[in-house]
C-alpha positions as CSV (number, residue, x, y, z in Angstrom):
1,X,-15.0,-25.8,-5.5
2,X,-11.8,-27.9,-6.8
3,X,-8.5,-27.3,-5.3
4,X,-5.9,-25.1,-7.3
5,X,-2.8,-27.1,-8.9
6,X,0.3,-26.4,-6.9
7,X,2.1,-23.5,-8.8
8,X,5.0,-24.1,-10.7
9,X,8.7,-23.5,-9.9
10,X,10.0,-19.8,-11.6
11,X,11.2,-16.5,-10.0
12,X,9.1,-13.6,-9.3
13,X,9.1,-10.8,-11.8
14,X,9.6,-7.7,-10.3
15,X,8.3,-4.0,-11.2
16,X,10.5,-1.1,-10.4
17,X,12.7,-3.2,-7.5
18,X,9.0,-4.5,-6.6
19,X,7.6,-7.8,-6.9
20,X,4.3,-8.4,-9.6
21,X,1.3,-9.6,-8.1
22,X,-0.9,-12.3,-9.8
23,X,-2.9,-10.0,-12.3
24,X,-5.4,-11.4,-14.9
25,X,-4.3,-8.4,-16.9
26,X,-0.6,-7.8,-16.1
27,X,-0.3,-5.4,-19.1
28,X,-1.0,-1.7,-19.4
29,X,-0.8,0.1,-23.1
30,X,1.8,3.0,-22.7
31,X,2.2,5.9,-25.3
32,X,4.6,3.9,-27.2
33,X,4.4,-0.1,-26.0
34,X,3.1,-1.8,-23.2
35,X,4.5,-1.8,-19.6
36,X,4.5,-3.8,-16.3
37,X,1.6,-3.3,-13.8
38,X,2.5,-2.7,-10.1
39,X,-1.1,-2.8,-9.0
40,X,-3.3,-5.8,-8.7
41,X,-6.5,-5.9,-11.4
42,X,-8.9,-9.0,-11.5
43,X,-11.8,-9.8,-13.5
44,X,-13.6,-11.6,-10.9
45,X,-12.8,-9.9,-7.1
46,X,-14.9,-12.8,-5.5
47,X,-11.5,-15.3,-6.4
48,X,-9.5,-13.1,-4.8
49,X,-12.2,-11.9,-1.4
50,X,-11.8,-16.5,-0.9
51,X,-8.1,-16.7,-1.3
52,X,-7.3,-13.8,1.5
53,X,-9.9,-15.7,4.1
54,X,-8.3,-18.7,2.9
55,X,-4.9,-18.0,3.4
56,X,-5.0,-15.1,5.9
57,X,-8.3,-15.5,8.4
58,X,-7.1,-17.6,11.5
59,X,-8.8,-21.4,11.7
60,X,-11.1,-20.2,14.5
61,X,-13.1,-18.3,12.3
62,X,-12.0,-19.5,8.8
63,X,-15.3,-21.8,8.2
64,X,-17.8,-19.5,8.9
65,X,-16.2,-16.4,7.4
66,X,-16.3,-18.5,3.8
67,X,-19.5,-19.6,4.3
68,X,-20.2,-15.3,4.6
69,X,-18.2,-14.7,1.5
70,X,-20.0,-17.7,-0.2
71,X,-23.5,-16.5,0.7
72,X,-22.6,-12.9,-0.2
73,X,-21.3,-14.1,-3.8
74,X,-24.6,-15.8,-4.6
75,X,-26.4,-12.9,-3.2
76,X,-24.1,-10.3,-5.8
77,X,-25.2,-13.0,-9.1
78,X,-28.3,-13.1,-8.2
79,X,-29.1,-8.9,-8.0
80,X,-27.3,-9.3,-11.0
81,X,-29.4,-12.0,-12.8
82,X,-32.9,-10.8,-10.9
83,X,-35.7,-10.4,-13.6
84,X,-37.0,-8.3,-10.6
85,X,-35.6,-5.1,-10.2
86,X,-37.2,-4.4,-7.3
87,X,-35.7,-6.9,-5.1
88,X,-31.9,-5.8,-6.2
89,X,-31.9,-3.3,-3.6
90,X,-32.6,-6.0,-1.2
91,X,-29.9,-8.6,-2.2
92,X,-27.1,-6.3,-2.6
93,X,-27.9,-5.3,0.8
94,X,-27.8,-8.9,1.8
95,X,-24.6,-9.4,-0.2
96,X,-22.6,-6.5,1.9
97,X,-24.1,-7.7,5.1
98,X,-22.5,-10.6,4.5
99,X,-19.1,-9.7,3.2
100,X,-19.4,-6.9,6.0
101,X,-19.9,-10.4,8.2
102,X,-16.7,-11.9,7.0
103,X,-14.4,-9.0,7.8
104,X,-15.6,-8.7,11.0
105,X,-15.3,-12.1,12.0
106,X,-11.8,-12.3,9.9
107,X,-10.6,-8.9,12.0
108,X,-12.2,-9.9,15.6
109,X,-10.6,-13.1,15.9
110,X,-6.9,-11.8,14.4
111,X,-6.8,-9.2,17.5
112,X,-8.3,-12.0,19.8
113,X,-5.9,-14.6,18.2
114,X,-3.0,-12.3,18.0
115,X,-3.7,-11.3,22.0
116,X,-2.2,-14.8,23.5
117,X,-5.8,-16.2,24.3
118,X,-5.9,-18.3,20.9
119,X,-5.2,-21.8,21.8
């Protein structure tokens, strides 16, 4: 997967004394024109599941938590693309085994790393 440019310089835009999120749809149609979200909307929730273990899991665990997200995103497309409908049942299990996988290990080693015994 390529690496992200760096963002650019600006200032955050803020929504009701509160600062905007990245949205891929920042816009909501009001009544009479279009207003500001304050929550967070995405088209594609697996950019967003790699960016929190990315920036938020601690090292110790970092590597195999993606590799659980990674595995767990193929799993997803491929329910989704399965001429076999039987087998869906089967790899959306394996998909929130997996993502189930990567919280764990993301929330275990926080409270271990967070205890003092992280090195």
């Amino acid at each position: 997967m390529p690496k992200l440019p760096e963002p650019t310089p600006g200032t955050r835009v803020l929504v009701l004394q509160r600062p905007l999120h990245f949205s891929f749809w920042p816009v909501h149609k009001g009544s009479r024109r279009y207003g500001l979200q304050s929550n967070l909307f995405a088209v594609d929730p697996w950019t967003l599941i790699r960016d929190k273990i990315r920036t938020e899991c601690p090292p110790p665990a970092r590597a195999e938590a993606t590799a659980c997200v990674e595995q767990a995103s193929d799993f997803f497309r491929s329910s989704q693309s399965s001429l076999i409908t039987a087998a869906r049942p089967l790899q959306l299990y394996y998909c929130f085994m997996n993502l189930v996988k990567a919280l764990v290990l993301n929330l275990v080693v926080i409270i271990w790393w967070s205890d003092g015994t992280g090195t």
